[in-house]
N, C-alpha and C positions, 0 to 999 in steps of 0.2 A: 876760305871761309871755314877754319876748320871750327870755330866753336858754334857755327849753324845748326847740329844735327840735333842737341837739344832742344833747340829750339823747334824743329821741326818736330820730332817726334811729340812733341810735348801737345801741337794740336787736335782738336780732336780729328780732326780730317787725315790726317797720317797715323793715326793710333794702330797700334798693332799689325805695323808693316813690319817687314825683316830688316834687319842691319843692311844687306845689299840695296834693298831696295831707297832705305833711309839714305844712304852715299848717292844714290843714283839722282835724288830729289836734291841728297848737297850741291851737285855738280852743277844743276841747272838753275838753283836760286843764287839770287842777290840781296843782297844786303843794301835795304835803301834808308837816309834819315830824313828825315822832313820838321818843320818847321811848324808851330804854332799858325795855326790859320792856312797853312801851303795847300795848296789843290793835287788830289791826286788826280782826279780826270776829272773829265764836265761829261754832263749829259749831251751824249750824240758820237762823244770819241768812239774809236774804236778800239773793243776790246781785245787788246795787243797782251795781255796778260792778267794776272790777279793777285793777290795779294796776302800776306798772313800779318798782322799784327803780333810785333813781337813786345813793346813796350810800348808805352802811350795809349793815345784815344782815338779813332776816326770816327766821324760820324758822315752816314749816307742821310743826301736829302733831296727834297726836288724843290723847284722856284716856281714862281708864277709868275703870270708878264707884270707884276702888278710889284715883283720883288717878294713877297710874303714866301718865307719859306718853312717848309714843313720836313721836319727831321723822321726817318725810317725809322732809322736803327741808327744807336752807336756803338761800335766793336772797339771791344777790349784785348790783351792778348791772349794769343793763339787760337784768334777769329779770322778765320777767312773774308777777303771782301773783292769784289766782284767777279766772282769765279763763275755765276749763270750765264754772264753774257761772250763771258769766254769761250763755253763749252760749246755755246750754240753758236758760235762767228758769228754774234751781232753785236751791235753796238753798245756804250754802256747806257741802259736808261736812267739814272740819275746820276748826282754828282755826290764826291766823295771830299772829306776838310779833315785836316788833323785840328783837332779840337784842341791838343796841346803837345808840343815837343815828342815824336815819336820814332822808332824804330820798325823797318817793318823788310819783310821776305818780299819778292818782286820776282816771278814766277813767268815766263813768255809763255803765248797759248800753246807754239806747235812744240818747242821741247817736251813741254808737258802731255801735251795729246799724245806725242809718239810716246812717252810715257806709259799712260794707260792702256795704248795698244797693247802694247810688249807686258804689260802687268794689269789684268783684268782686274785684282782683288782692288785693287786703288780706289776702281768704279765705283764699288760696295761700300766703299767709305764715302766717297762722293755725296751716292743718294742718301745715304745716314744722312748725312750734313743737310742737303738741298731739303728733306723732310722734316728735319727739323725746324727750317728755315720759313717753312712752306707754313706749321704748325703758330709762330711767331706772327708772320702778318697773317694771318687769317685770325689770330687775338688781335691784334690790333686793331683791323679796321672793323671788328666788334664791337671795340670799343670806342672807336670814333666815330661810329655810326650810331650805336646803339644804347653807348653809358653816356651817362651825364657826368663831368668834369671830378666830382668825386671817386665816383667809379673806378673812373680812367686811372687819379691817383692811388686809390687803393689797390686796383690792381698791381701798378708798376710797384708798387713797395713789397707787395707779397712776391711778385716774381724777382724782386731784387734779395729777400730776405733767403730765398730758394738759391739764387744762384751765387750768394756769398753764405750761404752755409750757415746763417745767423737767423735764428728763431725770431728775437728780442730785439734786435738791433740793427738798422741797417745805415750806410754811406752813402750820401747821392753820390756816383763816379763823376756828375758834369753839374753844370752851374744850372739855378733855379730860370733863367731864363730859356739855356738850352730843355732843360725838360718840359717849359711850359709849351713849348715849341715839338717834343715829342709827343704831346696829350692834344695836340691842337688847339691851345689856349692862349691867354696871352699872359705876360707876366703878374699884370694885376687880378684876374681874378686867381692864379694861381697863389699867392699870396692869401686870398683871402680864405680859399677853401684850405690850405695850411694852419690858417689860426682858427678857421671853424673848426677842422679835426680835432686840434690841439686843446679849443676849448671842451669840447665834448669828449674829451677823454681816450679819442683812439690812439693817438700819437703825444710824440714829444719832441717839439724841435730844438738841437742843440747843433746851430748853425748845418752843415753838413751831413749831423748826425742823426738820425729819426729813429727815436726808441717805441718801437712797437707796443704801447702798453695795453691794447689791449686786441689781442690777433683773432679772435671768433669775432668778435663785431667788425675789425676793418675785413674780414673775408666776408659774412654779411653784404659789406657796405659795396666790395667789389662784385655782387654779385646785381644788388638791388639798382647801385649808381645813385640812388639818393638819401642826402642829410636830413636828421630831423631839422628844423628851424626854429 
């Protein structure tokens, strides 16, 4: 694996380890690819390992006995993904899907625990991460408890506009059904709260592309969760 180490380094979970330390992580990762739609675990395996996103999409979700499923989070690369229930030898609580053709690091728990033993600083980056993590769903189920489906959307656009570096302009990363699926909604009203924005002047949708036209009101909007009518 000798072109791994880029890739390692490159997440923020590994950021600013030494070159020893970055070979020592080469040694014990693998290099997995998966497939459009392939499972990386279900909810109840055991956490036998976790994982870095190196290209592609995964998304974490849970099910209901009912089938209706409800997406967490989707990681893009150099995202960690299921490293909590790693750390604590429990099982995985939800389920993990590559969303489209990806690439990803494949980490075992105890390599990696003796890891941390032997290199304490690794930990420090850990809890970065986990706090991070922790800061993520406690927005969310804000907002699925608390916003109104507007909301929910203008949030994800500003936190999407933050984390592709773009004021003005943002890319959905996955399809309008998977996000209607992130906001807790279903595709049609998702849809219709799009062409309300859109008529009302906060956005502009060009397929994939949502040109933020006007960013003080949709932060407003993400704060209020509701549309005039």
């Amino acid at each position: 694996m000798n072109s791994s180490r880029p890739l390692i380094s490159a997440s923020p979970l590994f950021s600013g380890l030494s070159e020893a330390q970055l070979q020592q992580l080469e040694q014990i990762g693998r290099e997995v690819s998966v497939a459009r739609n392939q499972t990386l675990f279900m909810e109840g395996d055991e956490g036998s390992g976790f994982y870095i996103v190196v290209s592609g999409r995964v998304k974490v979700f849970k099910s209901s006995a009912e089938g209706k499923e409800q997406i967490l989070h989707i990681y893009g690369p150099g995202q960690p993904i299921g490293e909590v229930p790693v750390f604590a030898g429990q099982h995985f609580p939800a389920n993990a899907q590559a969303v489209e053709k990806s690439r990803l690091l494949f980490f075992p728990r105890q390599a990696f625990i003796d890891l941390i033993t032997a290199h304490p600083s690794l930990a420090l980056n850990m809890l970065a991460v986990l706090s991070m993590r922790l800061r993520q769903f406690t927005v969310q189920v804000e907002n699925l408890s608390l916003k109104e489906v507007p909301g929910r959307l203008a949030s994800y656009l500003i936190y999407l506009a933050q984390e592709q570096a773009s004021p003005g302009r943002v890319h959905l990363p996955i399809s309008k059904g998977q996000l209607a699926s992130l906001l807790g909604t279903i595709p049609e009203t998702l849809s219709r709260i799009f062409n309300k924005m859109s008529a009302q002047g906060y956005i502009d949708v060009q397929a994939a592309e949502i040109v933020l036209k006007d960013r003080p009101a949709l932060e407003e909007l993400a704060l209020t969760g509701r549309l005039i009518e």
